[in-house]
LOBA-342011 format. One record per residue (C-alpha): chain; x, y, z. Coordinates in Angstrom, 3 decimals. Example, Ala and Ser with C-alpha at 12.3 -4.5 7.8 and 13.67 -1.06 7.14 Angstrom:
BEGIN
<r chaine="A" X="12.300" Y="-4.500" Z="7.800"/>
<r chaine="A" X="13.670" Y="-1.060" Z="7.140"/>
//
This chain:
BEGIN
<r chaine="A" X="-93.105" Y="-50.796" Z="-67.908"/>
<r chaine="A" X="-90.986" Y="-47.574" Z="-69.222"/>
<r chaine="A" X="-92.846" Y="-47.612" Z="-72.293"/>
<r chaine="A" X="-96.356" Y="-46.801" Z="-70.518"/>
<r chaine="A" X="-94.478" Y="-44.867" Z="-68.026"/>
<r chaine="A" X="-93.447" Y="-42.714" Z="-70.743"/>
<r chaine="A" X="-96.559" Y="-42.422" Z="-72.285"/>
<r chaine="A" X="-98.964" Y="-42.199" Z="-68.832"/>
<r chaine="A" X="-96.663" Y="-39.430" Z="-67.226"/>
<r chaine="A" X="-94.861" Y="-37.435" Z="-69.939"/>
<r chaine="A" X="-94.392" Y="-34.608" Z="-67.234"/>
<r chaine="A" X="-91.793" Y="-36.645" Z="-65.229"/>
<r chaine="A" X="-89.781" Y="-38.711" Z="-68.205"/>
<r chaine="A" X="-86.914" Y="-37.137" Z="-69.524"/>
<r chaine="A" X="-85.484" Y="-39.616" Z="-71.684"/>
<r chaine="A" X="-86.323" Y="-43.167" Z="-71.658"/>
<r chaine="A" X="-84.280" Y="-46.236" Z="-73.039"/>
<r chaine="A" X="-86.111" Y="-49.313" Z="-74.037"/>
<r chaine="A" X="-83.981" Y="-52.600" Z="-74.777"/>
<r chaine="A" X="-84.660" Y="-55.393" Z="-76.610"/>
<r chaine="A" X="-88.291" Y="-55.005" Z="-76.456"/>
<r chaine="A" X="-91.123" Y="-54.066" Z="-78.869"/>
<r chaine="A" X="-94.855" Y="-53.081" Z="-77.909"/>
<r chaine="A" X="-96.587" Y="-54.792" Z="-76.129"/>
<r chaine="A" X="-99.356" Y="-54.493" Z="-78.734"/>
<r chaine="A" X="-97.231" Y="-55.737" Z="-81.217"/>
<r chaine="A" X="-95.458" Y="-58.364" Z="-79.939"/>
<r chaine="A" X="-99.473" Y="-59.720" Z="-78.603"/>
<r chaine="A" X="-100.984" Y="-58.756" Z="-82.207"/>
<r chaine="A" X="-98.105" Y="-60.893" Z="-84.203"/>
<r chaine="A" X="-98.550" Y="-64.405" Z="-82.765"/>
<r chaine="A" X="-97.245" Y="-66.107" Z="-85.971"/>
<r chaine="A" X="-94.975" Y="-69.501" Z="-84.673"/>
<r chaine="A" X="-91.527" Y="-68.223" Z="-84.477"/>
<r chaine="A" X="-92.489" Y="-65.404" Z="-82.636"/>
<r chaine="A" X="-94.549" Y="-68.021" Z="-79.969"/>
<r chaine="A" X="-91.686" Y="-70.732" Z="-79.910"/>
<r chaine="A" X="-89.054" Y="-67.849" Z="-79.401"/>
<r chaine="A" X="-91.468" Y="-65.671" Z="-76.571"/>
<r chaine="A" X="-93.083" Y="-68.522" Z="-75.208"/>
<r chaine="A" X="-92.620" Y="-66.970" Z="-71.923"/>
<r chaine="A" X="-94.964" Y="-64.430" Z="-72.510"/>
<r chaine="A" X="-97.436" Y="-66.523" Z="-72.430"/>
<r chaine="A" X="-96.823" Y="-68.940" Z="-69.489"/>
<r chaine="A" X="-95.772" Y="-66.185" Z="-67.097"/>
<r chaine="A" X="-99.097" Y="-64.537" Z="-67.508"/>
<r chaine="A" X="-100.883" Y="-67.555" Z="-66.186"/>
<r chaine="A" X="-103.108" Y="-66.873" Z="-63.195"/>
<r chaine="A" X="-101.516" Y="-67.495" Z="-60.051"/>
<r chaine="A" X="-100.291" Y="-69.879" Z="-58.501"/>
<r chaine="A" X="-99.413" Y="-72.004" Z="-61.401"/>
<r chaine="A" X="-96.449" Y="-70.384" Z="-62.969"/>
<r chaine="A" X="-95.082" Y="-69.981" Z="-59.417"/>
<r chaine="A" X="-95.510" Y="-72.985" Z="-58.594"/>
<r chaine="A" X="-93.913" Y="-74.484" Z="-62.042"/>
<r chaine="A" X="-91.305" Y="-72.313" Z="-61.613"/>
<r chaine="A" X="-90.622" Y="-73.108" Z="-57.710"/>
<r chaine="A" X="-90.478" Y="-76.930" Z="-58.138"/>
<r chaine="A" X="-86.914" Y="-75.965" Z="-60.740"/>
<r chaine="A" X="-86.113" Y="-72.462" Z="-60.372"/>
<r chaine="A" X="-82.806" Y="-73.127" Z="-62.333"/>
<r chaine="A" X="-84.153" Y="-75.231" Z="-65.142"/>
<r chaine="A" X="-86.244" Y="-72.335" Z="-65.799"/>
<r chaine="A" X="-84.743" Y="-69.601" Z="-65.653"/>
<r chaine="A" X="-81.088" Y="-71.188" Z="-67.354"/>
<r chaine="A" X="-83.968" Y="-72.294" Z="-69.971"/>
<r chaine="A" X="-84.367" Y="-68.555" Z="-70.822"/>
<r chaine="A" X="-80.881" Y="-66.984" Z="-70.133"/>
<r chaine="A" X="-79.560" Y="-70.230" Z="-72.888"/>
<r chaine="A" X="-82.246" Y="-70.082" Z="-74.768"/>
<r chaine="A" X="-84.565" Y="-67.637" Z="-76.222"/>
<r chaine="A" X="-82.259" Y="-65.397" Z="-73.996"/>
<r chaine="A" X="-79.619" Y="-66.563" Z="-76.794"/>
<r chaine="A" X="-76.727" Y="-66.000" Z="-73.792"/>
<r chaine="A" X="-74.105" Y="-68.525" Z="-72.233"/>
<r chaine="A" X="-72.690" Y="-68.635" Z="-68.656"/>
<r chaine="A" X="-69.572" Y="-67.051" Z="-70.171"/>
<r chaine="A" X="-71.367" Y="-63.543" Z="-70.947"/>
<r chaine="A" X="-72.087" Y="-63.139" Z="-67.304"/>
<r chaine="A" X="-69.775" Y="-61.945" Z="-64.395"/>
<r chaine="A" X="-69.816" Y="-64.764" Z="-62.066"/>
<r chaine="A" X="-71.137" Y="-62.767" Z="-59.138"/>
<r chaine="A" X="-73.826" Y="-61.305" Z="-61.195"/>
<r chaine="A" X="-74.957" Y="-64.757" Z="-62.373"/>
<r chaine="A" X="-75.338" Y="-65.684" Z="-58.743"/>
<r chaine="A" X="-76.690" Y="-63.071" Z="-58.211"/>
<r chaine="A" X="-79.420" Y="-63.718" Z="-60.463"/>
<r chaine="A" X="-79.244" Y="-67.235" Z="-59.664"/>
<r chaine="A" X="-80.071" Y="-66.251" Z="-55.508"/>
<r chaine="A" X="-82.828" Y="-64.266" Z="-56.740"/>
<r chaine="A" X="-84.335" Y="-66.556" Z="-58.702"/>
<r chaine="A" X="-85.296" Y="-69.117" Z="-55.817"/>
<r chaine="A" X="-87.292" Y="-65.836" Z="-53.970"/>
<r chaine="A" X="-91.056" Y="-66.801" Z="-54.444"/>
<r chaine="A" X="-91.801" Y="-62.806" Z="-53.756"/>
<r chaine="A" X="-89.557" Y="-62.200" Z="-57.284"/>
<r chaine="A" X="-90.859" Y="-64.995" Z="-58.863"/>
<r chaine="A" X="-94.850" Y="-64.044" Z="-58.328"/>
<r chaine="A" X="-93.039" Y="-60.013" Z="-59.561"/>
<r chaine="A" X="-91.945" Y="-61.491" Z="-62.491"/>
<r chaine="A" X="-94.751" Y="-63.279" Z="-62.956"/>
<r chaine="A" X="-97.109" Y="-60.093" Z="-62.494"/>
<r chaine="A" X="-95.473" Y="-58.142" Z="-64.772"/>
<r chaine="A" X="-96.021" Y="-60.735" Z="-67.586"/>
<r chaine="A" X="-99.780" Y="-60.893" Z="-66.406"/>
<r chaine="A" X="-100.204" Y="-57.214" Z="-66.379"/>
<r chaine="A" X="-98.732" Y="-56.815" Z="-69.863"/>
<r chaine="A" X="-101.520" Y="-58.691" Z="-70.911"/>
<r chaine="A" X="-104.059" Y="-57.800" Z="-68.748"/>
<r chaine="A" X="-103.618" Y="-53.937" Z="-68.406"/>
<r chaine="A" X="-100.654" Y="-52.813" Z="-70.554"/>
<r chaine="A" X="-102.352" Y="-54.284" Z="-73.742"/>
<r chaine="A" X="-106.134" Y="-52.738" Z="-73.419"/>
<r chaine="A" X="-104.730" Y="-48.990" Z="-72.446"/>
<r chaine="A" X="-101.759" Y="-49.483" Z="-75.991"/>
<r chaine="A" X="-105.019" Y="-50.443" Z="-78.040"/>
<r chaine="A" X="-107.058" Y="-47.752" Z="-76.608"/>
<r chaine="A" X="-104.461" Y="-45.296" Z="-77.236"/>
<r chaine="A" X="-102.971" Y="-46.084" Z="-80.567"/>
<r chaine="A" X="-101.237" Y="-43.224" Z="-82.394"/>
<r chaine="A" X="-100.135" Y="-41.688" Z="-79.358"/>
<r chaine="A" X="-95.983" Y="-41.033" Z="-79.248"/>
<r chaine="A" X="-93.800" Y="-40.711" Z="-75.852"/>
<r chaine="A" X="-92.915" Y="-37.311" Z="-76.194"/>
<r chaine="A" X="-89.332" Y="-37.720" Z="-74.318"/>
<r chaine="A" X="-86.423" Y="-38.769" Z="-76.179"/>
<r chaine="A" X="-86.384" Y="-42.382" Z="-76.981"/>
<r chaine="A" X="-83.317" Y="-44.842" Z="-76.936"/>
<r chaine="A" X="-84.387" Y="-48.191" Z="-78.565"/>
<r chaine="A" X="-81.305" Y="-50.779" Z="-77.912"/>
<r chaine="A" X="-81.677" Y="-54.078" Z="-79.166"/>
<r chaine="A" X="-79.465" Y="-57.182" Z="-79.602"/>
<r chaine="A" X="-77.769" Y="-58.206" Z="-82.747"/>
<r chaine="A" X="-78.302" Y="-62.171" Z="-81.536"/>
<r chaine="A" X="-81.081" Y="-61.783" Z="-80.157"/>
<r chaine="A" X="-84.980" Y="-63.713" Z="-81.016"/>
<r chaine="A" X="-86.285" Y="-59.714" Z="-81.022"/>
<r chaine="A" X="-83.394" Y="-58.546" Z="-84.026"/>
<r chaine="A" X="-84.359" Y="-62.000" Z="-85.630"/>
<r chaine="A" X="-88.296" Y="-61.498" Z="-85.522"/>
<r chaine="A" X="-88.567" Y="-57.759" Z="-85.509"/>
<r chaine="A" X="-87.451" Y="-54.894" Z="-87.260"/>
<r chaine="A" X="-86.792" Y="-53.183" Z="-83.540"/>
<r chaine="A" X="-86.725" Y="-49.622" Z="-85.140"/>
<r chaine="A" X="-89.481" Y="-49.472" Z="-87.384"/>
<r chaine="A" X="-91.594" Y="-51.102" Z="-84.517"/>
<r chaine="A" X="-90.865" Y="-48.020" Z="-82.413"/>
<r chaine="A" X="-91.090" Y="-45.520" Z="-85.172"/>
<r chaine="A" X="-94.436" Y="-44.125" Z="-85.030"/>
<r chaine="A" X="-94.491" Y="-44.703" Z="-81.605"/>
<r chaine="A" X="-91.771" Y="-42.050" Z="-80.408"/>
<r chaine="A" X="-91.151" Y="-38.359" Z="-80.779"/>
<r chaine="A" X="-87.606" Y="-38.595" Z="-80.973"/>
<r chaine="A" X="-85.699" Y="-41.569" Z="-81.405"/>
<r chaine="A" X="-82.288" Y="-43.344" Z="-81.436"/>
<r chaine="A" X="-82.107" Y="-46.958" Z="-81.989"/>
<r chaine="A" X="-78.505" Y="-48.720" Z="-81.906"/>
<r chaine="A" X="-77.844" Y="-52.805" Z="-81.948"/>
<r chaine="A" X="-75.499" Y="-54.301" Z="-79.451"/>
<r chaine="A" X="-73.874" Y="-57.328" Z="-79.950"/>
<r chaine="A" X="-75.587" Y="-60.530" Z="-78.211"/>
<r chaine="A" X="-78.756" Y="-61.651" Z="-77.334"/>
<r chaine="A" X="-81.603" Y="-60.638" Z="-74.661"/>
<r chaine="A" X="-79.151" Y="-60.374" Z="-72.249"/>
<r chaine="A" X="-76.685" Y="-57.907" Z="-73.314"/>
<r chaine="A" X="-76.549" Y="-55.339" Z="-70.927"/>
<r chaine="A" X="-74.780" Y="-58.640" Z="-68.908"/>
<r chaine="A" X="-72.427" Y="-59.725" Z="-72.281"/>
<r chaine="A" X="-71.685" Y="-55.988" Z="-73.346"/>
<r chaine="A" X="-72.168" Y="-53.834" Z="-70.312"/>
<r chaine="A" X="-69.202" Y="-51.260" Z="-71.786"/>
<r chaine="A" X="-70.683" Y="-50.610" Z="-74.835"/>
<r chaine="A" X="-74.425" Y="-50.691" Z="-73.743"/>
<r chaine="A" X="-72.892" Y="-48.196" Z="-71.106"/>
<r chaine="A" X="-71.383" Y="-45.903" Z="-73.601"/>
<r chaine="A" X="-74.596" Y="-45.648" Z="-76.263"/>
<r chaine="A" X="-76.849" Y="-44.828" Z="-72.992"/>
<r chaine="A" X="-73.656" Y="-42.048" Z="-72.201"/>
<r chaine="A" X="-73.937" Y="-40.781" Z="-75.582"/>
<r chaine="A" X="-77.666" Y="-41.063" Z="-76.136"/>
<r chaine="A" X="-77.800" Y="-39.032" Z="-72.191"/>
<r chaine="A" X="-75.103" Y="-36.246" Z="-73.997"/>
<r chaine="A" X="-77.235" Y="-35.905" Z="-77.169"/>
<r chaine="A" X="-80.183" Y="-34.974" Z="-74.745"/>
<r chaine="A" X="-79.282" Y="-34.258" Z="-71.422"/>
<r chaine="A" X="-81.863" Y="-33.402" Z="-68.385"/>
<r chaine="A" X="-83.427" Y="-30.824" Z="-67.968"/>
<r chaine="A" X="-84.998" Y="-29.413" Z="-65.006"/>
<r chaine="A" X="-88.283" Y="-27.742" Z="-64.917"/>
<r chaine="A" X="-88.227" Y="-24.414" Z="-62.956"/>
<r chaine="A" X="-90.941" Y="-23.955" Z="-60.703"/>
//
């Protein structure tokens, strides 16, 4: 979602920081097997409705503890308990499961066709690419060299942990974001 953001209204980005993601084009345009038994997900979300939601609804925590300790490539331990629950209270909402859900379909329904039809084109605000050292993405992807051509200006930095480490290393993911914001702070545009 940041990445077209960035790229369909340049005027009111300033900086955007993208984690453990690469484009949509070429995570969909690189279906070799590890990258479909490790992002599986990507695929089932994007079902039409109702049947993810309905999957999903009949064991909202085999799920969605199937992704955090899996692909996810995190443990109970790397998330404050109240944040897990959290997550876990959230996760039995049928309004954030169809979001979820719609965000996977519209990645490959909409996001897909307008990165093809736009190839070549760079978000022109300051990039941060953060990534996990554990994660499927670090083991699959060169995260960087994905986002390369793709970006004006760009950082990229590895975390340690999977998917989920803004939950397992919130104080370092916290300072690269501080330091990436001080290398290029905002700026506002005078009227």
């Amino acid at each position: 979602m940041a990445h077209r953001l960035a790229l369909d209204h340049p005027a009111v980005v300033a900086s955007v920081t993208l984690m453990d993601i690469v484009p949509t084009a070429v995570m969909l345009g690189d279906l070799r097997r590890e990258v479909a038994q490790s992002y599986w997900h990507w695929f089932f979300l994007a079902q039409p409705a109702p049947f993810p939601e309905r999957m999903i609804e009949a064991n909202p925590d085999l799920f969605y503890e199937t992704c955090l300790f899996g692909w996810g490539a995190a443990g109970p331990q790397d998330f404050d308990a109240e944040q897990l629950a959290a997550y876990r209270a959230s996760w039995h909402d049928a309004k954030a499961i169809a979001g979820g859900c719609n965000d996977y379909r519209a990645a490959l329904a909409v996001d897909l066709a307008d990165d093809l039809a736009e190839q070549g084109r760079r978000i022109s605000a300051p990039a941060l690419i953060l990534y996990g050292t554990a994660g499927a993405m670090a083991k699959l992807y060169d995260l960087p060299a994905t986002w390369a051509d793709r970006c004006t200006t760009m950082d990229a930095r590895a975390v340690p942990g999977g998917h989920f480490f803004p939950d397992s290393a919130p104080v370092e993911v916290t300072e690269q974001v501080a330091a990436f914001l001080g290398r290029h702070p905002f700026t506002p545009v005078s009227e």
